[in-house]
BAFI-3210 file (N, C-alpha, C; in Angstrom, 3 decimals, decimal comma, padded with zeros to 6 digits):
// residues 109
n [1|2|3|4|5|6|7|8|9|10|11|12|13|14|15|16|17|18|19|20|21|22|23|24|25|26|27|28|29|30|31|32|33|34|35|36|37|38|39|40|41|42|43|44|45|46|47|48|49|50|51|52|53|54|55|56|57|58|59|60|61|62|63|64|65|66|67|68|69|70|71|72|73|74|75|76|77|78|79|80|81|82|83|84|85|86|87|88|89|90|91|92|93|94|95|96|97|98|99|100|101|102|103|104|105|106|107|108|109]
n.u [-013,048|-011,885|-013,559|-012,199|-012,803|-011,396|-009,773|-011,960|-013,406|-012,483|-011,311|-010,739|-009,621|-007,960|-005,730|-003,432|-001,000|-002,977|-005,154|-004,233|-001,866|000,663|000,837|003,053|002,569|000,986|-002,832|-005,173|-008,738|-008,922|-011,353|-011,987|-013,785|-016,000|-014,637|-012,879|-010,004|-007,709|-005,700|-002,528|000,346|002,929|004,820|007,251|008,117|007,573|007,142|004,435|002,175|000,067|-003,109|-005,109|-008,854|-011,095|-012,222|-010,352|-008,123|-005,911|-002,692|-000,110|003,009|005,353|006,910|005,627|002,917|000,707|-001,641|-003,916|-005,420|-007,984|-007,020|-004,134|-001,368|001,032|004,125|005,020|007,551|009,465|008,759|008,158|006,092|002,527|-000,906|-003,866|-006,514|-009,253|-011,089|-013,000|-016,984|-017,926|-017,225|-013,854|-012,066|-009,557|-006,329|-004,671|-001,157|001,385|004,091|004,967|004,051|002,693|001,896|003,518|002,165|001,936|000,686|000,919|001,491]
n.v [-004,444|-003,964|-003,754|-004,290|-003,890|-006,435|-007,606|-010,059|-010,818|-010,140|-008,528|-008,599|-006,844|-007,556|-006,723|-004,261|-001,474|000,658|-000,185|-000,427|001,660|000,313|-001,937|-004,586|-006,530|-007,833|-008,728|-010,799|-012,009|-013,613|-013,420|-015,441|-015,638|-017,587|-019,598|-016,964|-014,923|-013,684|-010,427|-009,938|-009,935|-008,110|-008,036|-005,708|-005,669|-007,168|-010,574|-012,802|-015,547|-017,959|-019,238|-021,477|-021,619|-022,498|-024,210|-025,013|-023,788|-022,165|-021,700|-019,222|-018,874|-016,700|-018,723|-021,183|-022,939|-024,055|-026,495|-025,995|-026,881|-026,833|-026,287|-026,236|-024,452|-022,227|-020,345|-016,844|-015,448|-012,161|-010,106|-012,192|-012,549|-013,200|-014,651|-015,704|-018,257|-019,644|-022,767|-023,885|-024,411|-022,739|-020,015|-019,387|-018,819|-017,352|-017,166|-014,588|-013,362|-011,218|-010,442|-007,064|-004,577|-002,644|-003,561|-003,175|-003,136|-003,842|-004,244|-006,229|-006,094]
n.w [018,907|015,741|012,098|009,277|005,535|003,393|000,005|-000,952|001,488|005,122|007,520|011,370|013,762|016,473|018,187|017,749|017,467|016,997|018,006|021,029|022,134|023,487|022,208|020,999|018,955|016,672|016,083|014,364|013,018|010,347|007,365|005,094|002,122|000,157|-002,872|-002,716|-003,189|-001,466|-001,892|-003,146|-001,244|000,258|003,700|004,987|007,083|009,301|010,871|009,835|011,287|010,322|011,534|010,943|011,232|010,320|008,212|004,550|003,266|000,204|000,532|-000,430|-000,639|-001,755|-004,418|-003,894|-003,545|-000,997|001,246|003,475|006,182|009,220|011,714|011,421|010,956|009,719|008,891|007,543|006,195|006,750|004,414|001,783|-000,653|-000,277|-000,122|000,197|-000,516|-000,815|-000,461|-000,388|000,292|002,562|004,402|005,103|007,968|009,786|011,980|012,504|013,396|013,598|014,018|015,042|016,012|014,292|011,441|008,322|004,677|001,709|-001,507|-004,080|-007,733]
ca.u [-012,424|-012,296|-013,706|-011,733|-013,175|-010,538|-010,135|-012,056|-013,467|-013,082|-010,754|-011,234|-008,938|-008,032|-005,232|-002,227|-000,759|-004,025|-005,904|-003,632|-000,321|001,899|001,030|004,134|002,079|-000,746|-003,527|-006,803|-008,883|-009,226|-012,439|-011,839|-015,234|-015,797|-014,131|-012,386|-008,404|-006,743|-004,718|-001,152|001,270|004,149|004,874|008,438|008,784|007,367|006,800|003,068|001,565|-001,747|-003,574|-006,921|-009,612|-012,451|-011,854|-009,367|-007,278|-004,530|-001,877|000,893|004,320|006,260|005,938|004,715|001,101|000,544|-003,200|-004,407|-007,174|-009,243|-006,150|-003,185|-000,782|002,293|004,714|005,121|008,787|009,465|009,327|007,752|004,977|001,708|-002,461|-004,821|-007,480|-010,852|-010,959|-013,928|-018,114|-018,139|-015,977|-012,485|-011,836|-007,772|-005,863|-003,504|-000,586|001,970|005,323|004,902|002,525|002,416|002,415|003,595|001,521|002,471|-000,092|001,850|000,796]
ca.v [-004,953|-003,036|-004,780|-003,983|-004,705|-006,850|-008,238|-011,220|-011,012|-008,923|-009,048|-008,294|-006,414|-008,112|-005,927|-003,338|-000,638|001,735|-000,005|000,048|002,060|-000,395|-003,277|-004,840|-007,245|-007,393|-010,226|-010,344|-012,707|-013,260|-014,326|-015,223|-015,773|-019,025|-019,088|-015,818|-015,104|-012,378|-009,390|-010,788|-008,710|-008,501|-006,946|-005,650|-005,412|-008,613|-012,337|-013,437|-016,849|-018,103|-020,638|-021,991|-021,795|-023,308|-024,390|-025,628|-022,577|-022,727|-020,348|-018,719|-018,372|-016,384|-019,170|-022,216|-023,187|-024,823|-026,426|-025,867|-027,176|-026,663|-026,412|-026,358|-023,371|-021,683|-019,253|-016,378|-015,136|-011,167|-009,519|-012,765|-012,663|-014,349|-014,387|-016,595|-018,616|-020,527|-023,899|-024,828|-023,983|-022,078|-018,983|-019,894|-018,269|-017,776|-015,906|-013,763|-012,686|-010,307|-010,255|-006,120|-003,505|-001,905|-003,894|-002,202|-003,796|-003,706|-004,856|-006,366|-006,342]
ca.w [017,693|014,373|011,526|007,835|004,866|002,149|-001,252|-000,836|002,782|006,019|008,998|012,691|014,237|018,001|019,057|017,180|017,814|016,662|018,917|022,038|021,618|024,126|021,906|020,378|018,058|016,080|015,564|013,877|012,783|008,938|006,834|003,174|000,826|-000,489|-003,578|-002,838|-003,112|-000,893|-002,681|-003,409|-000,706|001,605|004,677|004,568|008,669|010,459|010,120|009,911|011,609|009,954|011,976|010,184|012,682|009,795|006,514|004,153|002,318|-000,333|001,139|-001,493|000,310|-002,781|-005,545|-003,247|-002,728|000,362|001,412|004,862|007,103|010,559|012,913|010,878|010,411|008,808|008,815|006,377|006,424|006,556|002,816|001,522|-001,580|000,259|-000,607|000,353|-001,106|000,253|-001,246|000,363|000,069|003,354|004,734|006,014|008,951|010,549|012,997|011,959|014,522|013,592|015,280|015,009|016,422|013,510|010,102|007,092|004,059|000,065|-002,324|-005,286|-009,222]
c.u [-012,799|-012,205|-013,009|-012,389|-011,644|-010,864|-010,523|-012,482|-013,040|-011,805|-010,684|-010,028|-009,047|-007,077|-003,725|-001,908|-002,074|-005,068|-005,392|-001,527|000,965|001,894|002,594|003,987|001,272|-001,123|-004,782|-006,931|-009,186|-010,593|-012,012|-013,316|-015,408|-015,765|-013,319|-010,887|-008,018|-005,902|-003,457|-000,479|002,100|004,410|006,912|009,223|008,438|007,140|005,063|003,060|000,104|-001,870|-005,004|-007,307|-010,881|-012,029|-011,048|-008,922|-006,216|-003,842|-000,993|001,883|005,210|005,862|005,530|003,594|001,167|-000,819|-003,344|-005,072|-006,718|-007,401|-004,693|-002,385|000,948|003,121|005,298|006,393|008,975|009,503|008,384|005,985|003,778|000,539|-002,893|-006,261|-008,402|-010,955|-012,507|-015,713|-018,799|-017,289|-014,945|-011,967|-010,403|-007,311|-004,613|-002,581|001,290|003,400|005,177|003,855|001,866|002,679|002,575|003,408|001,477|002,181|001,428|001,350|000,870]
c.v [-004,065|-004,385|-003,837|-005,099|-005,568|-007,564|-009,510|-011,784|-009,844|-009,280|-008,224|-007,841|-006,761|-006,740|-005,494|-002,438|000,651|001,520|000,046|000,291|001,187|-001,410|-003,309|-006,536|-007,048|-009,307|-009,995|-011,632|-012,440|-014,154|-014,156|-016,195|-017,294|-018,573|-017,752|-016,086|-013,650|-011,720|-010,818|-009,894|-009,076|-007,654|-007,138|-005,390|-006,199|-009,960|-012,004|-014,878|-016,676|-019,331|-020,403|-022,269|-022,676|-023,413|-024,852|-024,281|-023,608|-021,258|-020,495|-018,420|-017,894|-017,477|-020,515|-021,921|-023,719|-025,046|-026,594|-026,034|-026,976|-027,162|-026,744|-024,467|-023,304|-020,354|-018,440|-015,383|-013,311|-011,102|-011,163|-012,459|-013,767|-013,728|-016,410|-017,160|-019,833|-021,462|-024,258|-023,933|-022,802|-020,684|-019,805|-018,868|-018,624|-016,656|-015,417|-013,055|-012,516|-010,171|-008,267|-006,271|-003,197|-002,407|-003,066|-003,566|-003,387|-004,328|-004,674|-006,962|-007,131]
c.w [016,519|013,381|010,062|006,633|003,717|001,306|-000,625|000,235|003,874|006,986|010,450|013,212|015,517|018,908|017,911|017,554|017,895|017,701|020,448|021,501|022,272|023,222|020,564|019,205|017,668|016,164|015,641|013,312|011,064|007,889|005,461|002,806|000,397|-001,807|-004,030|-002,459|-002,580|-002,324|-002,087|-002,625|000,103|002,457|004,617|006,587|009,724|009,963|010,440|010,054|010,970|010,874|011,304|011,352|012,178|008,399|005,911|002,841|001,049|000,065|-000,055|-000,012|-000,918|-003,740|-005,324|-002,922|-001,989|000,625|002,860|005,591|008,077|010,850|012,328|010,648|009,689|009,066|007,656|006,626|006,178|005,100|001,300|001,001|-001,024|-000,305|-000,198|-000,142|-000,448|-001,162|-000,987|-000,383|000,816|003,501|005,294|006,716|009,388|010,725|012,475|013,343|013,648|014,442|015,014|015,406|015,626|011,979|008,723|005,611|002,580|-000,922|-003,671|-006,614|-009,768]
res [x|x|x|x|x|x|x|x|x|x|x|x|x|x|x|x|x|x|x|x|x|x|x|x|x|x|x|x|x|x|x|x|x|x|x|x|x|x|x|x|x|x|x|x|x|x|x|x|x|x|x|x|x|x|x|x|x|x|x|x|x|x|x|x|x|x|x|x|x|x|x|x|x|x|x|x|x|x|x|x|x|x|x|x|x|x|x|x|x|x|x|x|x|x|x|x|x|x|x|x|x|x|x|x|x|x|x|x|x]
***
């Protein structure tokens, strides 16, 4: 697994194209900070699934908030403005899976 650092936390790389070239998805796991809020971005070439694996988030879908706990998920629509935020005292931990190999990723101001 490759570990990346991001705004606000870290995420684990499970499987993408970089780490095996047949793969035709990605999925990593994602840690956000307590009290920490992901960069604001959109991927302009796959959907994203979040499932919460610990914690209770507030997810951004463009200009909906959405709140999230321990075993709950969502879908984040191609081209769609998302970031995530840790509501909670602990880390919030959630899996990230990728309909692409290869996500293309577009921090937005």
């Amino acid at each position: 697994m490759k570990r990346v650092p991001i705004h606000g936390g870290h995420m684990q790389w499970i499987i993408d194209q970089s780490i095996n070239s047949a793969s035709d998805i990605s999925l990593a796991e994602m840690t956000i900070y307590p009290g920490e809020t992901s960069e604001l971005h959109r991927h302009n070439n796959c959907t994203e699934i979040i499932y919460i694996l610990s914690g209770t988030v507030r997810q951004r879908i463009d200009d909906r908030w959405i709140v999230l706990e321990t075993g709950e998920s969502c879908l984040i629509p191609i081209g769609s403005a998302h970031q995530t935020q840790n509501l909670g005292q602990m880390d919030s931990r959630m899996i990230l899976a990728y309909s692409r190999g290869t996500r293309h990723y577009e921090a937005i101001k």
